[in-house]
C-alpha positions in Angstrom: 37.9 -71.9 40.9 38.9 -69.4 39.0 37.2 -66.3 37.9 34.8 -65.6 35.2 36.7 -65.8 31.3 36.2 -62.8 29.3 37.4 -62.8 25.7 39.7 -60.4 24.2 38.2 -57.9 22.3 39.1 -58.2 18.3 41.3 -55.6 16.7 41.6 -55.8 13.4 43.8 -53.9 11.3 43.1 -51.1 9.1 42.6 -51.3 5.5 45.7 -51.4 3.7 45.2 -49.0 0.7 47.2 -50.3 -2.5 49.9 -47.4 -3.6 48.6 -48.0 -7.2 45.0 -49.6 -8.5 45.9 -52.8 -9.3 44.1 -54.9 -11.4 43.4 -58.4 -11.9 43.7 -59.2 -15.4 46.6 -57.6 -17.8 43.7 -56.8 -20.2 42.6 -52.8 -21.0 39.6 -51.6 -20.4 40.2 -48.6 -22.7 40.8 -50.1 -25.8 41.7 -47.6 -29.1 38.9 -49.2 -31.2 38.5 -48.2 -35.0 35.1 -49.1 -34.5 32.7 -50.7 -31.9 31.2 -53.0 -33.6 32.5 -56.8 -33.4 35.3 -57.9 -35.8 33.6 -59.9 -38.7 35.5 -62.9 -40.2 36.0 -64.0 -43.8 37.2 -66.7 -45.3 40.4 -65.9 -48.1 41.9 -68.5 -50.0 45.6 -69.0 -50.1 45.9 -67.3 -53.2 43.5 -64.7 -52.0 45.4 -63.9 -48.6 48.7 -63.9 -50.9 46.9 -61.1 -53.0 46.1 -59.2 -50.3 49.6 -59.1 -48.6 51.3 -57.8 -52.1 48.9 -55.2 -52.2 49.3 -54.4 -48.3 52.9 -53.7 -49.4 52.8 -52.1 -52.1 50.0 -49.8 -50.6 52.3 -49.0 -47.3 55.7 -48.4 -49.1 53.2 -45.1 -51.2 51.7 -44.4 -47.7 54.8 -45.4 -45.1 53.7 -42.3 -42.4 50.4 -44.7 -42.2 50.3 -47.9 -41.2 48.4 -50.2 -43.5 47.0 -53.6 -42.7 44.9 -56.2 -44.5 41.6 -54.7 -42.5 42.7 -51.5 -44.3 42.8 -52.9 -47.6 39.4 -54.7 -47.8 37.9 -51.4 -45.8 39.1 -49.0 -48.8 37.9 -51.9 -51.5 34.6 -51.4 -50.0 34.6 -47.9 -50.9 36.2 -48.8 -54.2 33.2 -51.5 -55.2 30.7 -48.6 -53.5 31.8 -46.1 -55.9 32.6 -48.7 -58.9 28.6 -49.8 -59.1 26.7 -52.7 -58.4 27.3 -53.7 -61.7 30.6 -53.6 -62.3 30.6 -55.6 -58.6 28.6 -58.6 -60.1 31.0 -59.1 -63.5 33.4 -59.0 -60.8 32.2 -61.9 -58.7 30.9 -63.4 -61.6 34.5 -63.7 -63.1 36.4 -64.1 -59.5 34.5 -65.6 -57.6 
């Protein structure tokens, strides 16, 4: 017979190092948050969201080097009803609302 078998010894290749870090989602890690805290949801009626919108645009076209949103309005109307009183705030939601 023949002689005894012997197996190869394995080579294996070297690590192929990526040219750039790829990544396996297309989401950021390093987001450009206003805040950290989670985004809070409220509920608008139509004629509400439709209130909101005029007054986005009519609030960017004084302020066009700033971009306004939606977020932006209700955030300054929370300073607004902070400096207005609680008061004034409850004829307010009394009448709205």
């Amino acid at each position: 017979m023949a002689g005894k078998l012997e197996r190869p010894q394995v080579q294996r290749p070297a690590a192929a190092k990526p040219e750039q870090e790829s990544r396996l989602t297309n989401v950021r890690t390093k987001r450009n948050r206003t805040t950290s805290e989670t985004p809070k949801t409220i509920r608008l009626t139509a004629d509400e969201k439709l209130m909101c919108a005029k007054l986005t645009g009519a609030v960017q076209d004084l302020a066009p080097s700033k971009t306004i949103t939606d977020s932006t309005i209700l955030r300054a109307a929370l300073y607004l009803a902070n400096q207005a009183g609680p008061e004034k705030l409850v004829k307010m939601v009394k009448e709205y609302l």
